[in-house]
N, C-alpha and C positions, 0 to 999 in steps of 0.2 A: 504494500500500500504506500503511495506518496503520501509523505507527510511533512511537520515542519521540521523535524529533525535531516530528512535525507538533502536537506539543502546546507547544511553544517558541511558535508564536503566543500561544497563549493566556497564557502566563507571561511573553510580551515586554510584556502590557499592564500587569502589573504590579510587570518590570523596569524600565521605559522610564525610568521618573522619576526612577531612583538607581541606572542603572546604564551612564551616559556615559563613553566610552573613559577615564578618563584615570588617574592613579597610584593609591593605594589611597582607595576610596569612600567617601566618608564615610557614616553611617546616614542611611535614609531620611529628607526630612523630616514625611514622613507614619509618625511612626514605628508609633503607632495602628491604622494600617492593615493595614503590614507585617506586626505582630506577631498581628491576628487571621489573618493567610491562612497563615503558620506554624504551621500547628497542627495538621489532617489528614494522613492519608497520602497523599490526593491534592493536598494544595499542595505537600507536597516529591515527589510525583511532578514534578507541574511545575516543580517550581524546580529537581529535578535536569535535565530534558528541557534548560531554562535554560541549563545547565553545558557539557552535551551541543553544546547550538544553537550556542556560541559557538567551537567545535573547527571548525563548518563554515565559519568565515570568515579562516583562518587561511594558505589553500593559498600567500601570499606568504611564508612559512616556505621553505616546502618547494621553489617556485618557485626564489624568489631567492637565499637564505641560503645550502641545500643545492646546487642544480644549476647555477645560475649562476656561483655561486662557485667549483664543482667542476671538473674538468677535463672535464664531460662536454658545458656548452653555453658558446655564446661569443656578444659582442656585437660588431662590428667598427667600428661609431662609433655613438654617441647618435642616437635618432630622436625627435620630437615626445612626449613624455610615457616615454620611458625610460631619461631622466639618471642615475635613480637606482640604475637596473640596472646601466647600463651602470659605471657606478662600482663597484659590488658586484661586478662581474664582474671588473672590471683591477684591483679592489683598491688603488682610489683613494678609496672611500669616505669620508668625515667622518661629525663626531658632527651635522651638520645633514641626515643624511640620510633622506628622506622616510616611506622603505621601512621603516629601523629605527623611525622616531618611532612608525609607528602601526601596529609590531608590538610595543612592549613597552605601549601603551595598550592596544591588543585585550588581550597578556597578561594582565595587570595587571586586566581587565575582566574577563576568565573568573576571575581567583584570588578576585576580587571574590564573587563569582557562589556559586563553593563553599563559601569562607566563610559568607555568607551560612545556605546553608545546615548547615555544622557547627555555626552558633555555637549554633543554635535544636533541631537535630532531638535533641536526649538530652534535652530538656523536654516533648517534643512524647507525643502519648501514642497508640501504635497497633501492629501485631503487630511483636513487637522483629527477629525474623527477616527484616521488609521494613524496617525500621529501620534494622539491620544494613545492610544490600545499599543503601540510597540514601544511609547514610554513608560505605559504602566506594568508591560510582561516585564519589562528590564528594572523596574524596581521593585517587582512581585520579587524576581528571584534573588536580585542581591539581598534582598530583605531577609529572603528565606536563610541565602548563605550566610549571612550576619547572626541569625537565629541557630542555625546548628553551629555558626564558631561559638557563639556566647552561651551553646549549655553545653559543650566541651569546655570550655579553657576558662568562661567570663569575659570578662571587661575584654577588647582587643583593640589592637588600631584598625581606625574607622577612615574610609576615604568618601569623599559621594563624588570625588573627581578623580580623572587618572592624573597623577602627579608625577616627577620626574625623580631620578635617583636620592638627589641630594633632600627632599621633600618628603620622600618617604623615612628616609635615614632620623626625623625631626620630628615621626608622628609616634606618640608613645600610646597607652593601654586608655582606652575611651572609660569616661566616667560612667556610670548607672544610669544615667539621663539621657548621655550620650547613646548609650545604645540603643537603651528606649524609645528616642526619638527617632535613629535610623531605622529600627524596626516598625513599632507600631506605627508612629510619624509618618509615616511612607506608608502602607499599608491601610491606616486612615484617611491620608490624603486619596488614595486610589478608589474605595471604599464611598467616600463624600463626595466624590467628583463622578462619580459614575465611569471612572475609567475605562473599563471593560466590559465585556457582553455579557449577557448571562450563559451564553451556551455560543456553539459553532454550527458548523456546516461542512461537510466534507474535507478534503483535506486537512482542514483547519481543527478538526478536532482535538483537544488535545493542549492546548493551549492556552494559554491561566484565565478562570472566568472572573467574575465576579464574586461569585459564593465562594473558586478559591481564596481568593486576598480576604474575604471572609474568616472564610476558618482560622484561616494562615495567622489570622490579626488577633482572633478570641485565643488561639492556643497562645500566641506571645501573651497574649492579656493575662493566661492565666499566668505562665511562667514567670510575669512581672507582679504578680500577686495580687492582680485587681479585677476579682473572680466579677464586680458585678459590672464593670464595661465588658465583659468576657459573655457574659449571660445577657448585656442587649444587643449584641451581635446576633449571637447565636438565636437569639427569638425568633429571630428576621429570617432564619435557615429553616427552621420548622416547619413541615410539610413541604420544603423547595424540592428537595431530593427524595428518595421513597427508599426502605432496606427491601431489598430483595428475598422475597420468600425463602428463599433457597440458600444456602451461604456459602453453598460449594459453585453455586451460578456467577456471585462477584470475581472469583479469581479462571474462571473457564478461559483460555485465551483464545476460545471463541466468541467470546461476549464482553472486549476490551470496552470501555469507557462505559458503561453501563450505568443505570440509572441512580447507583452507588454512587459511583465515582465523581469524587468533587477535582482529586489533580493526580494524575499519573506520568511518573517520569518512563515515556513511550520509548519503544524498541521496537525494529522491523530485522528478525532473521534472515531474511529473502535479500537484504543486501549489506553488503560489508563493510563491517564498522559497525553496521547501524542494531544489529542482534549482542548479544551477550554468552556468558559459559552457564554452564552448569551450576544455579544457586545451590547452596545446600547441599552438593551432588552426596551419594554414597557410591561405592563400585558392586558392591552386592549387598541384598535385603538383608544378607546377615551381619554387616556391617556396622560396627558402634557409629551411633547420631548425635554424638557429645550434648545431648539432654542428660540437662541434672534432672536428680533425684524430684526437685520442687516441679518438672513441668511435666514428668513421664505421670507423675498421680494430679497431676492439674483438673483433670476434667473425671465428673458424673459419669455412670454408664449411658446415658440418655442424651449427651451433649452432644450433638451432631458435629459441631468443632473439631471434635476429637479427628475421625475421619481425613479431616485434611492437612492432619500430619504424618498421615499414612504415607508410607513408600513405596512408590512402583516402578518397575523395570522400563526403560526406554525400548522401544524396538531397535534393533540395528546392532545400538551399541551398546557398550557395557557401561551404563550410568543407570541410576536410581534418583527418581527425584520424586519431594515429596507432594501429593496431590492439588499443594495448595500452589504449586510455581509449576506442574507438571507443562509438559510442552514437549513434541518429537523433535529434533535436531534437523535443522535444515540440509539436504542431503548436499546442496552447492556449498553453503558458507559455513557449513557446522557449528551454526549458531544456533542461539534458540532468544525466542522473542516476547515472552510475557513480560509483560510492564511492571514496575517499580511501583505501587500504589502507595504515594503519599497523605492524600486526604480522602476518607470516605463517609458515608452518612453515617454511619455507625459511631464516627470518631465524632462527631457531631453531637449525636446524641448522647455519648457519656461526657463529652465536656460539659454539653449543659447541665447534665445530672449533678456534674464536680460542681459548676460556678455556680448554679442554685445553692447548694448544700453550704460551700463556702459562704456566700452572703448569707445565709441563714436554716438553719436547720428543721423540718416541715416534717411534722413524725403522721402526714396523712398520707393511705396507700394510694390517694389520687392526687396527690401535689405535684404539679409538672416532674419535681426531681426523679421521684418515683417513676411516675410513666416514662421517663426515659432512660430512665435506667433498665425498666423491664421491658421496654422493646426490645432490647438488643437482647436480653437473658432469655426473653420466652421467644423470639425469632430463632434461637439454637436448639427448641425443643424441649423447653422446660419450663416448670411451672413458674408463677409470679414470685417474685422476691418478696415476701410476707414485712411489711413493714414492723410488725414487731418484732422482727430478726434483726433492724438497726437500728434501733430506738433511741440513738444524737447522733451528734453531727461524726465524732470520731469514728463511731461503726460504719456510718452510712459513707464517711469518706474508702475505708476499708473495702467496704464492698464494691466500690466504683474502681478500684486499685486493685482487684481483682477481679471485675469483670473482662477489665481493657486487658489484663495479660492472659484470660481467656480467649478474649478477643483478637487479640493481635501479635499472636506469637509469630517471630522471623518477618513483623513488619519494622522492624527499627523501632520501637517504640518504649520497651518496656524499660531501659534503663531511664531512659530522661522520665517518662511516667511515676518510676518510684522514687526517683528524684523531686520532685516536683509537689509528688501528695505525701510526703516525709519517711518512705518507707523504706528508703536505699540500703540502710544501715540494718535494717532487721532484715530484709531478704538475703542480706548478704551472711549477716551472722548463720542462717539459717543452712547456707551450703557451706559453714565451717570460715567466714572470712571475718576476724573482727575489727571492720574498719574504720576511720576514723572521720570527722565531718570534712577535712581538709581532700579528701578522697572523691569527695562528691564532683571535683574536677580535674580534669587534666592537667600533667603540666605543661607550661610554653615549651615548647622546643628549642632545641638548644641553638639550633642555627639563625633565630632569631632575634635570641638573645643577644648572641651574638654580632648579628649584624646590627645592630641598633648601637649593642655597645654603652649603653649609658639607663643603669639601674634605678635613677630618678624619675626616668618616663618610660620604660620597659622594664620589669621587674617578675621575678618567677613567680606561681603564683605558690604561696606559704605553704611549708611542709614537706615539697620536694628540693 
């Protein structure tokens, strides 16, 4: 299928040269060049596809940060090329570690990416309405990229321009406001202004709507601890999207962007580059799936959830993948192409479950919190969450903190979730880890410590 990403070839040839992993980019040195291909609506088509392309290289986020780390997978000693995991897993990690170096360069290369194209497209001359919409997809996603460095590492440096060597050397670790503003700031502006569509149309599928930068904005909201702007967002989402009967229907990759699906980081196996490996792969069913002990007894007999962590043989070849990413392997490019699902109605629904409960705690079985929280519980098959089974705010937070990691196992989600509803610390003790609150982050890396050079405006963060 053409989509917006298969034009990321065509804009990598004109990223290539000024747009290398590393802290913020200096301007091209072709700058000549640059500044003629800025200037149609089809160069920042492609320069935003650019922004886009860069999302789909990112799955060691989600992999390692999120589930690794979480209590949901586990590593039981180092194997030839996964020291670093294995580190990120027990929570032994340093600031020399591999995984983090060249995920705040990837970052730091997307922020690049969309700068880029903010700095140029309000000069640029073409229908302002499509104008509009490729400046808000490029501030949907550095938003986003600022949002996953800041529940990694915290505070970081912040650009909303692309700046030059000496310029970057000068930006040190952004305040709490600071980020605040880049994030939500941004993502409100987009939100109030009607930036985006609510939905596409063919090709364009795929592409950040409105109800994305939505969600995008309530989950910052929560994470910034201001559960009730969190929850008047989220009102607004209510009945927009519909859960799907079925929950083995949302991840079918016959049935990509479905009536779930609020943003998905898209793949197309059929052509090269644009597919991905084997998530999660195993080589045979009898093969350890490094689930800990807390996720292998996760689910009821009755939880239809359960099921699509089920593992099944590829035809052809010898991989096993689990029902919830399953896909054949492209026989041309031996890819395989299910999408990266970052927001879905589901994740909707128990946020607003969380930001109701946080503003205030509602001990009736038909208080909005309630109903959304057991949409999603009794959608998997099972009976109603009986409200005097959480009878305050602390149970009722509980429960929401384990539906999302019933919900959303091997979605990236569950370490920043326990983080977030205070639970990081006991799930961990739970798989034997007992760690400490300075733990709840990464460290900086050390190559950029380094480069900065100057501990009054770049600084480690405590502990490591």
């Amino acid at each position: 299928m053409k989509s917006i990403k298969t034009i990321s070839v065509v804009v990598i040839a004109f990223l290539m040269g000024s747009c290398s992993d590393s802290f913020f980019e200096l301007s091209p040195n072709d700058q000549v060049t640059v500044d003629q291909i800025y200037q149609t609506e089809n160069d920042f088509k492609m320069a935003v596809s650019g922004c886009y392309s860069k999302l789909q290289t990112q799955m060691d986020y989600y992999i390692e940060l999120c589930e690794y780390r979480s209590d949901n997978l586990f590593l039981n000693a180092p194997t030839s090329g996964t020291q670093d995991r294995y580190d990120i897993d027990q929570f032994k990690e340093n600031a020399a570690n591999g995984i983090l170096d060249n995920l705040w360069a990837n970052f730091n290369n997307g922020i690049y990416r969309c700068n880029m194209v903010l700095d140029r497209i309000d000069a640029a001359n073409f229908d302002e309405t499509k104008k509009q919409q490729y400046k808000a997809e490029a501030m949907f996603i550095r938003a986003y990229t600022y949002f996953n460095m800041y529940r990694a590492w915290g505070c970081v440096p912040i650009s909303k321009k692309v700046v030059t060597v000496s310029e970057a050397l000068g930006i040190g670790r952004a305040t709490e406001d600071q980020m605040y503003d880049i994030i939500c700031g941004d993502l409100k502006t987009i939100v109030d202004n009607n930036m985006l569509p609510a939905k596409y149309t063919g090709s364009d599928v795929g592409r950040v709507t409105s109800g994305a930068a939505k969600a995008l904005l309530a989950k910052a909201y929560l994470t910034f601890k201001k559960p009730k702007e969190a929850a008047d967002v989220l009102a607004t989402m209510i009945d927009t999207y519909s859960l799907l009967p079925n929950i083995a229907d949302v991840f079918d990759v016959n049935n990509k962007m479905n009536a779930e699906i609020i943003f998905a980081i898209r793949y197309n196996k059929q052509e090269v580059g644009e597919g991905h490996g084997a998530w999660y792969s195993i080589t045979n069913l009898t093969d350890e799936t490094n689930r800990t002990a807390t996720l292998n007894h996760l689910y009821s007999t009755n939880d239809q959830r359960a099921a699509l962590l089920e593992y099944v043989q590829v035809p052809g070849v010898k991989v096993c993948l689990m029902r919830k990413f399953y896909d054949t392997r492209d026989a041309t490019t031996s890819q395989y192409g299910c999408d990266n699902i970052i927001l879905r109605y589901a994740d909707v629904l128990l946020m607003y479950a969380e930001a109701l409960n946080e503003v205030g705690y509602n001990g009736s079985q038909t208080a909005p919190a309630t109903v959304a929280l057991n949409a999603v519980h009794t959608r998997a098959g099972l009976t109603p969450i009986d409200i005097t089974s959480v009878p305050d705010q602390a149970s009722f937070r509980k429960a929401v903190m384990l539906e999302r990691q019933k919900e959303f196992p091997y979605e990236g989600q569950r370490w920043f979730d326990s983080v977030r509803l205070g639970g990081a610390q006991e799930a961990a003790a739970a798989e034997g880890h007992a760690i400490q609150q300075y733990q709840l982050l990464f460290p900086i890396p050390t190559t950029e410590l380094e480069r900065i050079n100057n501990e009054s405006i770049m600084w480690q963060n405590p502990g490591y």
